[in-house]
C-alpha positions as CSV (number, residue, x, y, z in Angstrom):
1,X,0.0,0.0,0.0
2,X,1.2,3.2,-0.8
3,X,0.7,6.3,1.6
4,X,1.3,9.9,0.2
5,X,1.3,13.0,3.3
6,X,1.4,16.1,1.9
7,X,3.2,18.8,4.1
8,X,1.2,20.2,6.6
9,X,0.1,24.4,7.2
10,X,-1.0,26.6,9.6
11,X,-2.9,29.1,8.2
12,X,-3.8,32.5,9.9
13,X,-7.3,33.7,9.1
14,X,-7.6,37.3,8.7
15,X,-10.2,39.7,10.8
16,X,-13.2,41.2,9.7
17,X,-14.0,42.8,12.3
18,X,-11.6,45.4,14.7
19,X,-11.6,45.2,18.3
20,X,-13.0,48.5,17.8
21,X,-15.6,47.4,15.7
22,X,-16.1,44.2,17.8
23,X,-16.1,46.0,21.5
24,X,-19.0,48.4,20.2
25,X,-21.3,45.6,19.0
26,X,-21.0,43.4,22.3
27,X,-21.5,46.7,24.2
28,X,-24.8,47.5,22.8
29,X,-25.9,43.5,23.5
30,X,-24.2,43.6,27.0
31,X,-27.9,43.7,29.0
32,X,-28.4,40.6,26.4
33,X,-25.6,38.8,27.6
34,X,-26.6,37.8,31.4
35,X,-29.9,36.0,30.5
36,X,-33.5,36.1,29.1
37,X,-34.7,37.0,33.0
38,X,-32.1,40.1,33.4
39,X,-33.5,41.2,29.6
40,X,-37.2,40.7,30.3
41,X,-36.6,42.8,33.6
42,X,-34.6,45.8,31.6
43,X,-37.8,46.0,29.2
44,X,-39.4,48.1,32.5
45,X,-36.5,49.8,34.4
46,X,-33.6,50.1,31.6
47,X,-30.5,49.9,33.0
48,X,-28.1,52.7,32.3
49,X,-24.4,52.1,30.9
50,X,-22.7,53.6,34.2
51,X,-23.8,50.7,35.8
52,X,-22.0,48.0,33.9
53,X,-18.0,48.0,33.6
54,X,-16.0,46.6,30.7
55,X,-13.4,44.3,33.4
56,X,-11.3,42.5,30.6
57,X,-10.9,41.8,26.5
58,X,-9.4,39.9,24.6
59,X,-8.0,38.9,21.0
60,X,-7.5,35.0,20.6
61,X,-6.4,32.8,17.7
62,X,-9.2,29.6,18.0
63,X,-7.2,26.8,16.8
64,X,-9.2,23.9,14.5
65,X,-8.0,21.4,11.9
66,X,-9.0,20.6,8.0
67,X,-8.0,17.3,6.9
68,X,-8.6,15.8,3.4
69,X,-7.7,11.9,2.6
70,X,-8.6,10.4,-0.9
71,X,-8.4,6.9,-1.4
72,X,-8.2,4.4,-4.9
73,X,-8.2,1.0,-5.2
74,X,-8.0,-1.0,-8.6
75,X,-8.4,-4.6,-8.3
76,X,-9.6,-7.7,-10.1
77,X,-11.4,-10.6,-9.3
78,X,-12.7,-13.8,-10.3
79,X,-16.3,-14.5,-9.5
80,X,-18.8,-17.4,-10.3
81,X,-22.6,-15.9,-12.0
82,X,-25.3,-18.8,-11.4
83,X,-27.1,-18.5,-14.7
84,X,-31.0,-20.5,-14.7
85,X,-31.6,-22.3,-17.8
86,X,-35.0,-22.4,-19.2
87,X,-36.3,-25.9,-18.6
88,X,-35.3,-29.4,-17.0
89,X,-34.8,-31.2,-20.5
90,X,-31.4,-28.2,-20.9
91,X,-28.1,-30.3,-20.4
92,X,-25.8,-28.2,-21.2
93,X,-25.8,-25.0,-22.6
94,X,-23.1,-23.2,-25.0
95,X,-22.2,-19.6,-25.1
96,X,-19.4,-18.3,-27.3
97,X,-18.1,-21.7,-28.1
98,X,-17.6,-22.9,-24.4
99,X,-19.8,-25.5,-23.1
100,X,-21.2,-25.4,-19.6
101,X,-23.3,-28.3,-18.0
102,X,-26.5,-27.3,-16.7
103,X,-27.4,-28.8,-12.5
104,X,-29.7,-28.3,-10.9
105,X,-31.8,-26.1,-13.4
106,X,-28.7,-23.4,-13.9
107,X,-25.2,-23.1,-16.0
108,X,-22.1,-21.2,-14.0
109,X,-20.1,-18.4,-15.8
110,X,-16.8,-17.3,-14.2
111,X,-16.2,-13.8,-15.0
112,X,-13.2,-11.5,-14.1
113,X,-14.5,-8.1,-12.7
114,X,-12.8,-5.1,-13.1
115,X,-12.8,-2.9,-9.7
116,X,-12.1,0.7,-8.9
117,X,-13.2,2.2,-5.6
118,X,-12.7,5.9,-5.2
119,X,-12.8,7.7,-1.6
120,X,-12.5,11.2,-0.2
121,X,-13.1,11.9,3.2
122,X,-12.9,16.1,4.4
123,X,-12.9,16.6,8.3
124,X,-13.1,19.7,10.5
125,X,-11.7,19.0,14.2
126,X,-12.4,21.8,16.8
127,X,-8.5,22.0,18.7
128,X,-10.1,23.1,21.9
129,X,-12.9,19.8,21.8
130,X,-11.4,17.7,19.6
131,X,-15.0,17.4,18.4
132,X,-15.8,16.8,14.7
133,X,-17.8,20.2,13.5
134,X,-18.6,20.4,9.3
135,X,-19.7,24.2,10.3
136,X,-15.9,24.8,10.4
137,X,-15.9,24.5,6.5
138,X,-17.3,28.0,6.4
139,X,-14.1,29.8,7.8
140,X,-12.5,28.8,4.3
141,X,-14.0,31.6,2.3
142,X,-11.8,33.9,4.4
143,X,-8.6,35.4,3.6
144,X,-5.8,33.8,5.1
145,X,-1.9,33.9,5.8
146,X,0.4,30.4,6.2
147,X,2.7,30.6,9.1
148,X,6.1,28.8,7.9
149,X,6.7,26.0,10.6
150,X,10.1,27.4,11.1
151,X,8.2,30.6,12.3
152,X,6.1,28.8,14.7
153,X,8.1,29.5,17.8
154,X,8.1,33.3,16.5
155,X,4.5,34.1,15.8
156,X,3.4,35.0,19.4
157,X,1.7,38.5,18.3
158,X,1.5,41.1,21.3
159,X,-2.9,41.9,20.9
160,X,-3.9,38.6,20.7
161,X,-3.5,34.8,22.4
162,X,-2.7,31.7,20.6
163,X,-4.6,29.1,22.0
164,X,-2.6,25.5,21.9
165,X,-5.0,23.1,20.4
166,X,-5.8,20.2,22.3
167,X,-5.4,17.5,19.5
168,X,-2.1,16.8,17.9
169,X,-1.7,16.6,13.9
170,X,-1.2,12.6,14.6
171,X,-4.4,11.9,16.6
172,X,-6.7,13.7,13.8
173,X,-4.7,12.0,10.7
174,X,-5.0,8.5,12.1
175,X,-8.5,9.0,12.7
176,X,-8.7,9.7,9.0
177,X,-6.6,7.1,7.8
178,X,-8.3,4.6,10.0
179,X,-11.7,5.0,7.8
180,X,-9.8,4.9,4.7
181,X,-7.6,2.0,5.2
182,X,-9.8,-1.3,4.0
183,X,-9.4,-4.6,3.0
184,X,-10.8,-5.6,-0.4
185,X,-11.0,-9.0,-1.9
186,X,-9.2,-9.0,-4.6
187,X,-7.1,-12.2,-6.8
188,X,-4.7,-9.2,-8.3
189,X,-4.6,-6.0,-6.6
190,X,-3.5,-3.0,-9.0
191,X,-3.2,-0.3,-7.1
192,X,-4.2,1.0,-3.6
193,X,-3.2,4.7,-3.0
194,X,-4.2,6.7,-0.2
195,X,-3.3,10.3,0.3
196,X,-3.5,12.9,2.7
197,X,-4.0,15.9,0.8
198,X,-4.4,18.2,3.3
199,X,-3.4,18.7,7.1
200,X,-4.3,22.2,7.9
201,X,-4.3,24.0,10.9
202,X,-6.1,26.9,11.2
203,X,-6.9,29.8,13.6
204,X,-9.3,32.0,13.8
205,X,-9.7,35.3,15.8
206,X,-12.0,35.5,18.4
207,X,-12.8,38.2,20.4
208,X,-14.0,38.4,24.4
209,X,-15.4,40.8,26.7
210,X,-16.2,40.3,30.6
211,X,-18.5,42.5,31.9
212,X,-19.9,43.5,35.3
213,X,-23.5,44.2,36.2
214,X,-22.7,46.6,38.8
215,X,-26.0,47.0,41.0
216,X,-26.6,42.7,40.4
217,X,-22.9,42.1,41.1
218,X,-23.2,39.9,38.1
219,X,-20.7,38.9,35.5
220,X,-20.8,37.6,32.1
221,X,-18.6,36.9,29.1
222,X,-20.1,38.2,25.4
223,X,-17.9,35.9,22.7
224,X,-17.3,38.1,19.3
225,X,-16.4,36.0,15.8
226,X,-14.1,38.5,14.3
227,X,-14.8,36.6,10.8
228,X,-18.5,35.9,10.7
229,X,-19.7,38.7,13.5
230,X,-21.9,36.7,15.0
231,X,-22.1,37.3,18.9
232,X,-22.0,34.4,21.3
233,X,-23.3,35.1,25.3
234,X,-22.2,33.6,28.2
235,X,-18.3,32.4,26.3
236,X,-15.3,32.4,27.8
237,X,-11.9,34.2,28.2
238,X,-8.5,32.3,27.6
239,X,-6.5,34.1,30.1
240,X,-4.9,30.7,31.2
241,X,-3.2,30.6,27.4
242,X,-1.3,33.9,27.9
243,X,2.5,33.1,27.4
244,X,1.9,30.1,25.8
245,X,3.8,29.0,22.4
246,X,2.9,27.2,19.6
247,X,5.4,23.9,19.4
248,X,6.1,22.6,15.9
249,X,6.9,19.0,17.1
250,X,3.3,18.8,19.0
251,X,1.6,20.4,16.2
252,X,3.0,18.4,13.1
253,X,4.2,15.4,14.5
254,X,2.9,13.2,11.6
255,X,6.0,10.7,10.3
256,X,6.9,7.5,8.9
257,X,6.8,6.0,12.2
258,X,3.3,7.1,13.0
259,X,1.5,6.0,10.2
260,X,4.5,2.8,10.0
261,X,1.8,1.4,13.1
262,X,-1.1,1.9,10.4
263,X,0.1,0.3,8.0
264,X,3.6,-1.7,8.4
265,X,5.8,-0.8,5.2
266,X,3.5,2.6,4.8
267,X,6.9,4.4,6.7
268,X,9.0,4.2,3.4
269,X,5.7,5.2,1.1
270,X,5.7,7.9,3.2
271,X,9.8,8.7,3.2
272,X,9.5,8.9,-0.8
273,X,6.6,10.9,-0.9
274,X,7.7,13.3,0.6
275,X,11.4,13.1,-1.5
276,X,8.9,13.8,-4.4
277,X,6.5,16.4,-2.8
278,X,10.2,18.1,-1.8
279,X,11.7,17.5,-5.6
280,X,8.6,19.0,-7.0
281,X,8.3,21.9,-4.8
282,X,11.9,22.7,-5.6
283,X,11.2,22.8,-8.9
284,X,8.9,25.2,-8.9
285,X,10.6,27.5,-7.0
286,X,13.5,27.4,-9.2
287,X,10.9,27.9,-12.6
């Protein structure tokens, strides 16, 4: 079996929305924020904006993966087709100059079949639940910017946290490769090729805001999607990520060795690949 990885990204989506822009919207919606009861009551006694305080914001880069795996197989094999004959009196029957001796009320052709089996399987991982989510898919109309792994360990901007995702690049792509990896019954096996086209990571900014209900002595947390502006109540801040790197060997971890456990010889499928993905890309930096 042959196993092709393509190298994998991290991509940088690029914001919509300011903090500016962002900070204004969850202001106006900040009654909204602690609860239908606390918005019903404002409809009578509407509170006034001294009494709310803006106690902490953020910028956060919302990690989540895009994986894409296509698989072929091309294989042949022989298979008997029962064939009834028209009436008990039928001996044998001959097609095409072979003779075939009818039992039991039927002839039996052997045939070779021809097989080709096409997969493709796309997945969206959320890094911070490690939870499938095809709603992801929707971030990739965006503008974006790749991060070179070597600048991993650089890009810590000073506005904004990187969250670390909580699933490595291995745990996803095994996943993947576990679902695409079958057995087929074959007599001759042609080819069987998988490849993982894609092993993205992406972030996305996110914007927080914690504000306090002053006269309630209530807090709440208003969630701001800088790409698609929607407005989330009761999120969360990520004040526990600050000072925290991204680490290229957690993040792309993916190797002959890992997928060698798959699928024992994949480990040198893999080694070429890449020699060619590497040759090719050379060349077209050199044209």
């Amino acid at each position: 079996m042959e196993i092709a990885l393509v190298e994998e990204r991290a991509m940088i989506l690029q914001e919509q929305l300011s903090m500016d822009q962002a900070e204004g919207r969850a202001w106006s919606h900040k009654v909204d924020a602690f609860g239908r009861l606390e918005r019903m009551t404002s409809l009578f006694t509407r509170p006034k904006d001294e009494d709310f305080e803006l106690l902490y914001k953020e910028k956060r880069y919302q990690p989540f993966w895009h994986v894409v795996c296509t698989a072929r197989y091309v294989y042949e094999r022989r298979r008997q087709y029962p064939l009834k004959v028209s009436g008990p009196e039928i001996k044998t029957v001959t097609i095409e100059g072979t003779q075939y001796d009818a039992t039991s009320g039927a002839i039996t052709l052997i045939g070779l079949e021809h097989c080709r089996e096409e997969l493709r399987t796309e997945l969206f991982v959320d890094g911070l639940s490690n939870e499938p989510d095809l709603a992801l898919a929707d971030y990739l109309q965006y503008p974006t910017a790749e991060v070179a792994e070597d600048d991993l360990d650089d890009f810590k901007p000073e506005d904004a946290i990187v969250v670390p995702p909580q699933a490595r690049a291995t745990a996803v792509v095994r996943d993947v490769l576990i679902g695409m990896i079958k057995s087929v019954q074959a007599d001759r096996i042609i080819e069987d090729h998988i490849g993982v086209e894609r092993v993205d990571l992406y972030y996305r900014p996110v914007y927080a805001f914690q504000y306090r209900w002053i006269s309630k002595d209530k807090e709440t947390v208003i969630e701001y999607d800088a790409m698609t502006g929607k407005l989330q109540a009761g999120g969360k801040t990520f004040q526990q990520y600050m000072g925290k790197f991204l680490d290229p060997e957690f993040l792309f971890d993916i190797g002959a060795e890992t997928v060698d456990l798959l699928v024992p010889g994949g480990g040198l499928a893999i080694k070429l690949a890449k020699k060619g993905i590497e040759a090719a890309q050379s060349r077209k930096r050199e044209d």
